[in-house]
C-alpha positions in Angstrom: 87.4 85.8 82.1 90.2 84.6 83.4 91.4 81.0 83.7 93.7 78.8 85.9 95.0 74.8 85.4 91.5 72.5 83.9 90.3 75.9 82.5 88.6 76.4 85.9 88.1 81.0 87.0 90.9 82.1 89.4 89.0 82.8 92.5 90.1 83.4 96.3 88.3 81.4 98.4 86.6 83.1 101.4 87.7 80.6 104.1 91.0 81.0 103.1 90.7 84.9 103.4 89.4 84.3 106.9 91.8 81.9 108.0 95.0 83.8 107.0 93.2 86.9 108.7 92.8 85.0 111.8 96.5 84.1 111.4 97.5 87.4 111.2 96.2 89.2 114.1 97.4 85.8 116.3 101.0 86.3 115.3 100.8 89.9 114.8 99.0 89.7 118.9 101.8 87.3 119.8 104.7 88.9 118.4 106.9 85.6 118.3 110.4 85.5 116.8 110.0 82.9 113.6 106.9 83.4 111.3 107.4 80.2 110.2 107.8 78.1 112.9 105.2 79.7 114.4 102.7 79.2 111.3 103.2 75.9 111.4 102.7 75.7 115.0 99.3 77.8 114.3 98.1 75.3 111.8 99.3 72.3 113.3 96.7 73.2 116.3 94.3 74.2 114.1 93.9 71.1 112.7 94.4 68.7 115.9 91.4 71.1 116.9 89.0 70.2 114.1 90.5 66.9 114.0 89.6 66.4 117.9 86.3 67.7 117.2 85.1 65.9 114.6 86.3 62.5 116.7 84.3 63.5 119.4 80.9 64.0 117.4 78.8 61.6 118.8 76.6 60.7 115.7 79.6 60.1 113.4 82.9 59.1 115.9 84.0 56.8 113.4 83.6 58.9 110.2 86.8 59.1 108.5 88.3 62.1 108.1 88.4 64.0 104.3 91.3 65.8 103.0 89.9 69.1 103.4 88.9 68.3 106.8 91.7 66.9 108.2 94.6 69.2 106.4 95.4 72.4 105.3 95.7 72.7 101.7 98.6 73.5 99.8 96.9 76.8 98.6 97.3 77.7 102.0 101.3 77.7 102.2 102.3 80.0 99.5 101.6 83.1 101.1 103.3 82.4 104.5 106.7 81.6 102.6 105.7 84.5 100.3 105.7 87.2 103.2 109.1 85.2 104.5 111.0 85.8 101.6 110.6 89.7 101.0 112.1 91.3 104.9 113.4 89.7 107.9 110.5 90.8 109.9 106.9 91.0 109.1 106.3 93.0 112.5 108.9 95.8 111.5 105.9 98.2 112.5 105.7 98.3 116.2 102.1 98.5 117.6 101.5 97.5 121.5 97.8 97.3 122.0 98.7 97.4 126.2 100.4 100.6 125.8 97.9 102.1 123.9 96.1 104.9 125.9 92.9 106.3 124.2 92.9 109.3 125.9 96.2 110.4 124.5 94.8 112.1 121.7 95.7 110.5 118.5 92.3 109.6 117.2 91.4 110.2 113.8 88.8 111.9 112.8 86.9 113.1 109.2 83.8 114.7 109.9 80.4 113.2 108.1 76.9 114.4 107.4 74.1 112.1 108.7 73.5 110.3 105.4 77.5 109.7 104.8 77.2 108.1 108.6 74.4 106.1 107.6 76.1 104.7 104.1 79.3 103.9 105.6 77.7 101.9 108.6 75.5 100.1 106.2 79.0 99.1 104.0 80.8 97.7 107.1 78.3 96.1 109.2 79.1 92.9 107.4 82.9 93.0 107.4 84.6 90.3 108.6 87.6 92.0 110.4 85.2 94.3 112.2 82.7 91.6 113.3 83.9 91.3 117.0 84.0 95.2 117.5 81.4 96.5 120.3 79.7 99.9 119.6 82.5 102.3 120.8 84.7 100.9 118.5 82.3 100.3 115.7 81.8 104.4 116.0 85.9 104.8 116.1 85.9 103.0 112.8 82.9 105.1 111.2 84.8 108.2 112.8 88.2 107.2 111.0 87.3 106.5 107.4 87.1 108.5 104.1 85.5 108.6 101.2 87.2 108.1 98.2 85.4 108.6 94.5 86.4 106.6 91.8 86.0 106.2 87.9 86.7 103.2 85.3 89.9 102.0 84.9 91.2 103.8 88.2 94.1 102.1 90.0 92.8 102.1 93.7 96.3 100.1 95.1 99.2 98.8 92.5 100.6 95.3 93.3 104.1 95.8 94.6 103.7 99.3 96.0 103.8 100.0 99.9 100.5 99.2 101.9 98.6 102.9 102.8 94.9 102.5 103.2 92.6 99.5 104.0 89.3 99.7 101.6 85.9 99.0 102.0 83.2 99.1 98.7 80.3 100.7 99.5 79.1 100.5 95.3 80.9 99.6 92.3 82.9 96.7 90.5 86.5 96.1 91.1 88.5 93.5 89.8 91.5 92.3 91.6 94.6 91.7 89.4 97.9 89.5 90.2 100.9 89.4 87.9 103.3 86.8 89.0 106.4 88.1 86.9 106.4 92.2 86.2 106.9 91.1 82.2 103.4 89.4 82.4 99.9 90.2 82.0 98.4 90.4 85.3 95.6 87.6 86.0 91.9 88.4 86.8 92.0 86.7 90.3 88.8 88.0 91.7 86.1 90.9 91.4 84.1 92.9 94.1 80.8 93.3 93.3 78.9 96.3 95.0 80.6 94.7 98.5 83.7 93.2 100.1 87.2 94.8 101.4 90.8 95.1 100.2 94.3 96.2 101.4 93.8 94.3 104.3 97.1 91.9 104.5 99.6 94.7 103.4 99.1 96.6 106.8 98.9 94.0 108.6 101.9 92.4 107.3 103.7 95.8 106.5 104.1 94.2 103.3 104.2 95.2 99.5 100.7 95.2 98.0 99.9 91.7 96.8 97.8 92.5 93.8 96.6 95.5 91.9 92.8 96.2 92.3 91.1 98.7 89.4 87.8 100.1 88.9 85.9 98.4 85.9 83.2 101.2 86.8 82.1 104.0 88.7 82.1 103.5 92.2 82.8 104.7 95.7 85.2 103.1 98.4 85.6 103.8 102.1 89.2 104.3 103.3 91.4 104.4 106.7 94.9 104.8 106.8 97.5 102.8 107.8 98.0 103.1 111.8 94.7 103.7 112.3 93.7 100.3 110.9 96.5 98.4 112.8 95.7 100.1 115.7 91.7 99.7 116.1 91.8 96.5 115.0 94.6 94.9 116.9 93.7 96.8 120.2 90.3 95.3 119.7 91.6 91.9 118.9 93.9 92.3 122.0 90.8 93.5 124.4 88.7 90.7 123.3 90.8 87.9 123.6 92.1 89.0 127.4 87.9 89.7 128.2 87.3 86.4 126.7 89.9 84.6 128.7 88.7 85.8 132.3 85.3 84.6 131.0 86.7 81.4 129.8 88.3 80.9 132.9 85.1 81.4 134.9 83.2 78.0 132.8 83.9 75.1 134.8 83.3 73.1 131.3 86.3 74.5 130.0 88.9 73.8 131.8 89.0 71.1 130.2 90.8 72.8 127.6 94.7 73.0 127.0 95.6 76.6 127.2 96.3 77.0 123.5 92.4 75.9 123.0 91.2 78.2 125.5 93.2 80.7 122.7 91.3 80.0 119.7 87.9 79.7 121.7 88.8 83.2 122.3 89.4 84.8 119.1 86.5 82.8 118.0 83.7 83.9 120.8 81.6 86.8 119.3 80.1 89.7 121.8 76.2 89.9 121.5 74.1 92.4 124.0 70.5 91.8 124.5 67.8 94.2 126.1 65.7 93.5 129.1 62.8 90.4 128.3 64.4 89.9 125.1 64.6 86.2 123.7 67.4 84.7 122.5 66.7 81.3 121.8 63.4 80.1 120.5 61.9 76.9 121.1 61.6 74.6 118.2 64.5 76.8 116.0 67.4 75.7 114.3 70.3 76.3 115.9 73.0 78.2 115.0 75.7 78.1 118.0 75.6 78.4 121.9 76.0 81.1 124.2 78.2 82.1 127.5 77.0 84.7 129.9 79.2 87.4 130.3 77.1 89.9 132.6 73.8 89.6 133.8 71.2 86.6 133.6 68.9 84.4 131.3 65.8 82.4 132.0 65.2 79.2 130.5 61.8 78.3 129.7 59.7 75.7 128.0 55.7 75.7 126.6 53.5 73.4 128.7 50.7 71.4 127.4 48.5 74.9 127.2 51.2 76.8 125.6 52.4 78.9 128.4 56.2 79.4 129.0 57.1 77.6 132.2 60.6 78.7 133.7 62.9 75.6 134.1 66.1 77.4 134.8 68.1 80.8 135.3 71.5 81.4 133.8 74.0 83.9 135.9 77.8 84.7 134.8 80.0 82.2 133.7 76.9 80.0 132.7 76.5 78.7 129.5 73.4 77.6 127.1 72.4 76.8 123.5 74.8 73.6 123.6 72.3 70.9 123.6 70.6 71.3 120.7 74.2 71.4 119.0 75.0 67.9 120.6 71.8 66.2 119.9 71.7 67.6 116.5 67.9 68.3 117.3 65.7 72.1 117.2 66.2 74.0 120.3 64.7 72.3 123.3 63.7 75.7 125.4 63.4 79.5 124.8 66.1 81.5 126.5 64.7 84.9 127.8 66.9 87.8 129.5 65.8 89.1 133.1 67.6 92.3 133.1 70.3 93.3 130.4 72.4 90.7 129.3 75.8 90.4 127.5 76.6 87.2 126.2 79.8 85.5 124.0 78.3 83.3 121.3 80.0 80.7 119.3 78.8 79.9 116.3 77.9 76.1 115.3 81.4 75.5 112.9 83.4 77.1 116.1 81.9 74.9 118.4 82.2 71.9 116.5 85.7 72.6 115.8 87.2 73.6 119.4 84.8 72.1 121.8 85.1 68.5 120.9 87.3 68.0 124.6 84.0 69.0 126.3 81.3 67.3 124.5 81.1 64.2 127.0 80.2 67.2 129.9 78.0 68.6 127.5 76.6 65.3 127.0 75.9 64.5 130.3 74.0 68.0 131.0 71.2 66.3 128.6 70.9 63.7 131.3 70.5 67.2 133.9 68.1 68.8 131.7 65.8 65.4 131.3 65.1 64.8 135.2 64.3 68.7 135.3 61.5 67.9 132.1 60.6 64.7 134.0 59.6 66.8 137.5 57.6 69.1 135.1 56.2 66.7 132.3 55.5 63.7 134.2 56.9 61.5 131.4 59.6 60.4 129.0 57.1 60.8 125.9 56.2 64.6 127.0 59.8 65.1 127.0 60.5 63.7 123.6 57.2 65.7 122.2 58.3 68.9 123.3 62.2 67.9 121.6 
């Protein structure tokens, strides 16, 4: 096992993973001219978002801000410089997800049986950089991706060597394996375990490969070259963030926001579809984020004193619900049901409490809204409370 400074294992962290992944499609979406400038631009707002958030938290305004909280660490700034240093441009690899026309005929396919299908889909459904895919371009990314056998002490991708497939572990163990200097011993930095994914930041980047990663047993991996990675996942990216704008636009609540907000609420919102008299929020839950209607509309119900659902609201298109329970830091206060097919953007709790903080005194005062609606039903402040 390998050790860094106090003796403590090597490891890389998830939420930095995620954030420099976030990072890279923003810059790689807005194409700007300095990758530095515009990194600390990018972080800057990232933090004045979580900053602004955690001020407007009603239960704890004057908590003080930690360190991990308020900045972003310094194991976060190596790998910007890092990517500086090596070219002049990290976008040297052209891709324009608005010229991209699906119907021009470069799709990749490799052909599966039934039970391949079924594997691979099980091995991505939790990958982060796929999360915000809908179905057609879920089944492009099942369509695009190989499998790839390997045996101990197999090099899958040497550290230094030019980015050419994005990974995904369907079973086995895999260590990952940086050397600082080429003289040295390379470092166990981190091992996959029967799950995760690699290879990501090299095509992204069009950068060298940051580490070398090498079976420690059998196993089998999931692959998709080069341009087909860059191009489904920044198209998506692309197509999400301009649907999420119009919708954004559309919530009276948010515009409230500074455009560069409305940005990061974008990448962050998360598509979820819902079938005809399905529920989505439970009365009494935990909850775990809010919702924005995208296409159709909800019903918003409570349980009377006899336990039957009485309908208290309906929710069309550019509505929003699930935020109450987030401000008052209590169990869900309703049951959402869907009249019709319903596509919603949901943001979960950490996203909300991180870019949302500019509307929490609207949110606050729907509470007042939603307690003269109880009080024309209930008859009473105490009912009210009970059923809270």
């Amino acid at each position: 096992m390998n050790r860094g400074q106090g003796g403590a294992r090597i490891q890389v962290p998830d939420e930095l993973r995620e954030v420099l992944l976030e990072f890279t499609i923003s810059y790689l979406l807005e194409q700007p001219g300095d990758v530095i400038a515009y990194a600390a631009d990018y972080f800057t707002r990232l933090r004045d978002a979580r900053t602004t958030a955690i001020l407007y938290d009603g239960a704890e305004a004057s908590e003080t801000l930690s360190p991990d909280e308020s900045t972003i660490s310094r194991e976060e700034e190596p790998p910007i410089g890092r990517f500086a240093g090596r070219r002049k441009s990290v976008f040297a690899e052209t891709y324009n997800p608005e010229e991209d026309d699906d119907d021009d005929g470069t799709k990749v396919v490799f052909p599966k049986s039934d039970e391949q299908r079924q594997r691979l889909a099980e091995a991505v459904k939790n990958i982060l950089l796929f999360r915000s895919l809908d179905k057609e371009q879920m089944q492009e990314v099942l369509d695009a991706m190989f499998e790839k056998k390997v045996h101990p002490g197999d090099t899958v991708i040497k550290q230094g060597d030019d980015g050419d497939n994005f990974y995904v572990v369907e079973s086995g163990i895999f260590h990952a394996l940086v050397a600082s200097d080429p003289s040295e011993e390379p470092k166990h930095i981190h091992t996959y375990d029967n799950s995760g994914s690699f290879g990501e930041l090299a095509l992204l980047y069009n950068m060298p490969r940051a580490a070398t990663i090498r079976a420690v047993s059998d196993g089998s991996l999931w692959a998709m070259d080069r341009q087909t990675f860059r191009r489904i996942l920044l198209k998506s990216a692309f197509k999400k963030r301009k649907m999420y704008e119009h919708l954004i636009e559309s919530v009276p609540m948010l515009k409230t926001l500074q455009p560069y907000e409305r940005m990061n609420l974008a990448d962050a919102l998360v598509p979820r579809s819902f079938g005809d008299g399905e529920r989505i929020i439970k009365q009494g839950d935990a909850a775990d984020g809010m919702y924005f209607v995208e296409q159709g509309e909800v019903v918003v119900s409570v349980l009377d004193d006899s336990g039957q659902e009485v309908e208290i609201n309906r929710i069309g298109k550019g509505g929003y619900f699930g935020e109450l329970a987030l401000v008052t830091h209590r169990p869900r206060a309703a049951s959402v049901f869907c009249n019709g097919d319903v596509k919603c953007a949901f943001l979960d709790v950490e996203a909300f409490e991180r870019l949302l903080g500019p509307c929490m005194e609207i949110m606050k005062r729907n509470i007042t809204d939603y307690e003269e609606q109880m009080l024309k039903i209930f008859g009473s402040k105490q009912n009210i409370k009970d059923i809270r």
